[in-house]
C-alpha positions in Angstrom: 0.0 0.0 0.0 3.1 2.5 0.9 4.7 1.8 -2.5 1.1 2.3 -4.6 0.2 5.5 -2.5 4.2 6.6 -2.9 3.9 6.0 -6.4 0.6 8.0 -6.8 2.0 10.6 -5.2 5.1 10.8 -7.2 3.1 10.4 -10.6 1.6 13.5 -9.7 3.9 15.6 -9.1 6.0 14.7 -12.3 2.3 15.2 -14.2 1.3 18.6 -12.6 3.8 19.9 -10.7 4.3 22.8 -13.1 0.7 23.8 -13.1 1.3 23.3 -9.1 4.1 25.9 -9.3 1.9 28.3 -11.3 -0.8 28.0 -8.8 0.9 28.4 -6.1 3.1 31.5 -7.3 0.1 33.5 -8.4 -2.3 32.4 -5.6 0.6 34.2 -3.3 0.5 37.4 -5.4 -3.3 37.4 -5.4 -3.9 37.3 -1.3 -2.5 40.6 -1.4 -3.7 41.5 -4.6 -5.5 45.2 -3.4 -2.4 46.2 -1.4 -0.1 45.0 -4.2 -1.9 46.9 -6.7 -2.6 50.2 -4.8 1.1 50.0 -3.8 2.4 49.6 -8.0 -0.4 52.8 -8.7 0.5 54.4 -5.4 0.2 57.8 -7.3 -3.5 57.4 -7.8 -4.4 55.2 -5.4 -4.2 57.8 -2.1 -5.2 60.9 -0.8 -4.4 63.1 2.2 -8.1 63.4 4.3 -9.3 66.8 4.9 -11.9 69.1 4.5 -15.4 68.0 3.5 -15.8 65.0 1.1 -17.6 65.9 -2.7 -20.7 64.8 -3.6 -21.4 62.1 -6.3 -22.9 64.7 -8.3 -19.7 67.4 -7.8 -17.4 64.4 -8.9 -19.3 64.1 -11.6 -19.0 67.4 -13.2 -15.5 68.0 -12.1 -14.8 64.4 -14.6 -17.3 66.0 -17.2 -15.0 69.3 -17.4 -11.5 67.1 -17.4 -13.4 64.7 -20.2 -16.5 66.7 -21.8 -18.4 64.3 -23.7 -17.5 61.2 -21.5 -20.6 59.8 -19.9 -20.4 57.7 -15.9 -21.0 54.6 -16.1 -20.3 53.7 -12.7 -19.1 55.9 -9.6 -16.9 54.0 -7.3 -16.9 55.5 -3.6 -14.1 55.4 -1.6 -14.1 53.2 1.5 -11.6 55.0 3.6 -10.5 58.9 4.4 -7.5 57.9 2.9 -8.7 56.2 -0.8 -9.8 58.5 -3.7 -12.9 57.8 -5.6 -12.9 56.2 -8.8 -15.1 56.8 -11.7 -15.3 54.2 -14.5 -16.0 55.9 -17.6 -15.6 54.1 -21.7 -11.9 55.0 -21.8 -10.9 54.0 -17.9 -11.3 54.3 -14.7 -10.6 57.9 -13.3 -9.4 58.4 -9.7 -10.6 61.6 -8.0 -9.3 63.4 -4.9 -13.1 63.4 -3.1 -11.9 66.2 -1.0 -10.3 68.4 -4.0 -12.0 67.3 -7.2 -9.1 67.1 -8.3 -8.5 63.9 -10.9 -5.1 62.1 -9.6 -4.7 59.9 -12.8 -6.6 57.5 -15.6 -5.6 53.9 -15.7 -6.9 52.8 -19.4 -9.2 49.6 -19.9 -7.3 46.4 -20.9 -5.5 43.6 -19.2 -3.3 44.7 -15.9 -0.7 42.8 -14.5 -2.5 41.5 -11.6 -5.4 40.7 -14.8 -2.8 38.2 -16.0 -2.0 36.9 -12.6 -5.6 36.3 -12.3 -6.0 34.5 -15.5 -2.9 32.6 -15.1 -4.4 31.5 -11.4 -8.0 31.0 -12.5 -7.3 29.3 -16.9 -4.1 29.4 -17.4 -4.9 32.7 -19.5 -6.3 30.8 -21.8 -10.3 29.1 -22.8 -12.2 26.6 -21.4 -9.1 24.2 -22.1 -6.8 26.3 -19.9 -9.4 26.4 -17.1 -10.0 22.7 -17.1 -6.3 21.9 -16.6 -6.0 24.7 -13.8 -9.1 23.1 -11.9 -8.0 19.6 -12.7 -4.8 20.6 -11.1 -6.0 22.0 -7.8 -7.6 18.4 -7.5 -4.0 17.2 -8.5 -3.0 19.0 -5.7 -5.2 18.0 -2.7 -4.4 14.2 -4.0 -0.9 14.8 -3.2 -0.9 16.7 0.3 -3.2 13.8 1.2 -0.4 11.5 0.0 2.1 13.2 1.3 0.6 13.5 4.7 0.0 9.6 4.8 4.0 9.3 3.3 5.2 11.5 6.1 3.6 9.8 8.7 5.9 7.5 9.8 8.7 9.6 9.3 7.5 12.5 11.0 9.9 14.9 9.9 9.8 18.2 11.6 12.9 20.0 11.0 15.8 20.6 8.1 19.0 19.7 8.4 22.1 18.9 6.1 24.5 21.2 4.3 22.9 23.3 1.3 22.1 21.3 -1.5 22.6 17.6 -0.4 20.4 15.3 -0.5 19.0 15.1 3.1 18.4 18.6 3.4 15.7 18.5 0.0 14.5 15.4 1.6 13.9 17.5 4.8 12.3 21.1 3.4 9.4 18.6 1.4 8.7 16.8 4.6 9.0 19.7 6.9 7.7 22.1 5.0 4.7 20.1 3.7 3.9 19.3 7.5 3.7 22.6 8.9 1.3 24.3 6.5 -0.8 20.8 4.7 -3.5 22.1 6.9 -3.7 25.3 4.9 -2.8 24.0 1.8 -5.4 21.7 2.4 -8.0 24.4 2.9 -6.7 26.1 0.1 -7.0 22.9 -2.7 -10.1 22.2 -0.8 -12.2 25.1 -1.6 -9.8 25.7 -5.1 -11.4 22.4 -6.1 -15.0 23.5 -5.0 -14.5 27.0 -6.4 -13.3 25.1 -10.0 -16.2 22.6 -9.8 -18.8 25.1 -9.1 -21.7 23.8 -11.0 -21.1 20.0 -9.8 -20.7 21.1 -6.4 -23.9 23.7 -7.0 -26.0 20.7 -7.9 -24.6 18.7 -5.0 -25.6 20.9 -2.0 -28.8 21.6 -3.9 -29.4 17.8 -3.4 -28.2 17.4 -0.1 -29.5 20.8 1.6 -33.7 21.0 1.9 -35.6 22.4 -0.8 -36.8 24.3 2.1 -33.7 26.6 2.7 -33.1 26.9 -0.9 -33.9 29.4 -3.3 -35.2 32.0 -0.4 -32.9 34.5 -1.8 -34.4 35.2 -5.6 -34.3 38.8 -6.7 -37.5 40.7 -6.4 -39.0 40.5 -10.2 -37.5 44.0 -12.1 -40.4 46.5 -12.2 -40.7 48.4 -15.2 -39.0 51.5 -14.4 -41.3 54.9 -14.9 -40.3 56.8 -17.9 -40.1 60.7 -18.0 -39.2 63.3 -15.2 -36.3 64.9 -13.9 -33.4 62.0 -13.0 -33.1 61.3 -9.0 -28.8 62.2 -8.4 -26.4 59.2 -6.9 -25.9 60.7 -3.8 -29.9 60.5 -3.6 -29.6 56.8 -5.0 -27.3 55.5 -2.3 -29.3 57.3 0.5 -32.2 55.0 -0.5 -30.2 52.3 -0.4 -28.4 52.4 2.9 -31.3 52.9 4.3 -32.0 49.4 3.3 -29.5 48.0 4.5 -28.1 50.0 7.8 -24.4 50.2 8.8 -23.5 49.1 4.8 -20.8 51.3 2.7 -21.8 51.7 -0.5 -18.8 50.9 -3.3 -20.2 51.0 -6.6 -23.1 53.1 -8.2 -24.2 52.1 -11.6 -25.4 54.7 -13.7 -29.1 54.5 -15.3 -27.7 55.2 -18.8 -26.0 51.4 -18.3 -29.2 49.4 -18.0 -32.3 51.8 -17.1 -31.9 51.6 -13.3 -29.6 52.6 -10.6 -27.7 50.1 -9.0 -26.0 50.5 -5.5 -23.9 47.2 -4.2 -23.4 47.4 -0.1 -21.0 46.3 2.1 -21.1 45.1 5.6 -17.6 45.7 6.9 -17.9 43.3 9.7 -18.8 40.4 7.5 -16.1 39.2 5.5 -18.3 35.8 4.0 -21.0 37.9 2.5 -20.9 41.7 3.6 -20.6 42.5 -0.3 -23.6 40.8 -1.3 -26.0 43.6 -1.1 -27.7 45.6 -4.0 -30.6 47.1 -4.6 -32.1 48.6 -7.7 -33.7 51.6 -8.1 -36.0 53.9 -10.6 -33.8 56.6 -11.9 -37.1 59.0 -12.2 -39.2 58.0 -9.0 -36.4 56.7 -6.5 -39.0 53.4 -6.4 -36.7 50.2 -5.1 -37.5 47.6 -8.2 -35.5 44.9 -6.3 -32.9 43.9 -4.0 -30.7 41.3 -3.5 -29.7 41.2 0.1 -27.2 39.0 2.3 -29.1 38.9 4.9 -31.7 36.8 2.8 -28.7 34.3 1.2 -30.0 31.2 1.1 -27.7 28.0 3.2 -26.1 27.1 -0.5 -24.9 30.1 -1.2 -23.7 30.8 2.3 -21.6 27.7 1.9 -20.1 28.8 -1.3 -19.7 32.4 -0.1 -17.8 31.0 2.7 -15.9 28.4 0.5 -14.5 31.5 -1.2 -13.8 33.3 1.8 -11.6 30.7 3.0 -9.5 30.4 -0.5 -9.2 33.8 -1.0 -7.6 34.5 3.2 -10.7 37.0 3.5 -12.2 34.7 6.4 -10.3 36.0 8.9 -8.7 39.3 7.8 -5.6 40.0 7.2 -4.0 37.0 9.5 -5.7 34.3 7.2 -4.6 36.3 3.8 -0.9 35.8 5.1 -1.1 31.9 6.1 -3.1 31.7 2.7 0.1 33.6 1.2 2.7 31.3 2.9 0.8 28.6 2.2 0.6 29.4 -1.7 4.2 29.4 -1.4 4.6 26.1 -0.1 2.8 24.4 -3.6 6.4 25.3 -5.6 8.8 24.4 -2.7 7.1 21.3 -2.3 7.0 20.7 -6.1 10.6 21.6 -6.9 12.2 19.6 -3.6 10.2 16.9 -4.6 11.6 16.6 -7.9 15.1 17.7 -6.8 14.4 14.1 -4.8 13.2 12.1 -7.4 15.9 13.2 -10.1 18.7 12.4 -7.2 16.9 8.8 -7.1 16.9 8.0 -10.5 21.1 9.2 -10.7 20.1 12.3 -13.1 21.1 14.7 -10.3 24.1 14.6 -8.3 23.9 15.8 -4.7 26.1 16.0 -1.5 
């Protein structure tokens, strides 16, 4: 039984490991992905507080006399003194000083840096064929910490030792270093393979999980808006909603001209499963609610799978579960490249002290 589990767990690696590397290289960059890219458009991305904050509607006309002819399409609020807001119009997304007016900087649409990471992460920035081999690989992956665990076992190696380079200490940092963090690792291919699977795991808890606390969450049916009259201003818009949902930050306002209604998403600060699953819809002429989508109202499944994400992305806990996600990202290459570096020594390809 060793051998066939060793030899499982060694087939894997040899199959996968790249993809295991590339996984766990850009799931590390993404746990810190806000703070990451705030610090690379540091520039735009803060403001020195003071003085009272603009309205929406101020915002808006200082962008409309920097960019005459541009039209909103969404405002982006900022959620602390010290963040500008953000304006998305066709050409970008604007950040504004929502003390001054002033407009910091444009970053143009297209694919970022930490867009590539993402794609690379999520399908291998490619199709449907990229994201198959990227979820297929997360499986990989929580096959061989689950081997590995079993392989270590008897061993129970807890520290490294050996000079740099020889044999015993590779042998060391995979068994050592796969110890310490396989329970995060584990969490993190865990709820990567859930997050990849989505519609097969979707369909599962729907079976599982009573039609009775499923479903309770639908969207009110979309009201016809009422046509005609003077437009009702954002700042109005998100007044309407928070009131809705008490204690919630608004972070995105979508314009009317983008779909026929306003559109104010919520957070809940304190909750970091669902506190951005809030939005409501409103009539542009009348300030009428035509639905809402609430997290108080998620239903059991989608409470699961909110918190599934939570717990891949390092948002469960703050910023103390982002960095264990981080570190344990890291892991996924050491553990792939030692493991080789083992193998290749085995086999006489690789010459060691």
């Amino acid at each position: 039984m060793r051998r066939l589990i060793l030899n499982i767990h060694l087939v894997i690696g040899l199959a996968a490991g790249l993809f295991v590397i590339l996984l766990g290289i850009t799931g590390s960059i993404l746990a810190f992905e806000p703070e990451l890219d705030r610090w690379v458009h540091r520039d735009i991305s803060y403001v020195k507080p003071g003085g009272r904050v603009l309205s929406l509607v101020e915002i808006g006309d200082a962008i409309s006399h920097k960019y005459p002819g541009e039209s909103v399409v969404a405002f982006l609020p900022s959620r602390a003194p010290e963040f500008p807001t953000q304006v998305i119009l066709s050409r970008g997304i604007i950040s504004v000083n929502p003390y001054s007016g002033e407009v910091l900087g444009l970053r143009t649409r297209g694919q970022s840096f930490f867009g590539v990471v993402r794609a690379l992460h999520v399908r291998l920035a490619m199709g449907s064929i990229g994201r198959a081999v990227m979820d297929w690989s997360a499986f990989v992956t929580l096959v061989s910490l689950i081997t590995g665990m079993y392989l270590w076992w008897p061993v129970k190696r807890m520290r490294i030792g050996g000079a740099w380079w020889s044999a015993k200490f590779w042998y060391d940092l995979h068994s050592s270093s796969g110890f310490f963090f396989s329970l995060p690792a584990l969490f993190l291919a865990g709820t990567g393979v859930i997050l990849g699977f989505g519609d097969q795991a979707t369909r599962l808890l729907n079976r599982v999980i009573a039609s009775s606390t499923a479903g309770n969450n639908e969207r009110a049916p979309i009201q016809k808006p009422d046509m005609g009259g003077a437009e009702i201003s954002p700042d109005r818009a998100i007044a309407i909603a928070r009131a809705q949902v008490p204690g919630a930050v608004p972070y995105r306002v979508q314009m009317p001209r983008y779909g026929g209604l306003y559109v104010v998403a919520l957070e809940l600060p304190r909750n970091r499963v669902t506190g951005e699953r809030n939005s409501i819809a409103l009539d542009p002429s009348t300030g009428r609610i035509v639905s809402e989508h609430l997290a108080s109202a998620l239903s059991l499944r989608e409470r699961l799978m909110a918190t599934n994400s939570a717990i891949h992305n390092g948002n469960i806990l703050g910023m103390p579960s982002r960095i264990v996600a981080a570190l344990a990202s890291i892991v996924l290459p050491v553990q792939a490249v030692s493991g080789l570096l083992i193998w290749l020594r085995r086999k006489g390809l690789l010459r060691t002290r």
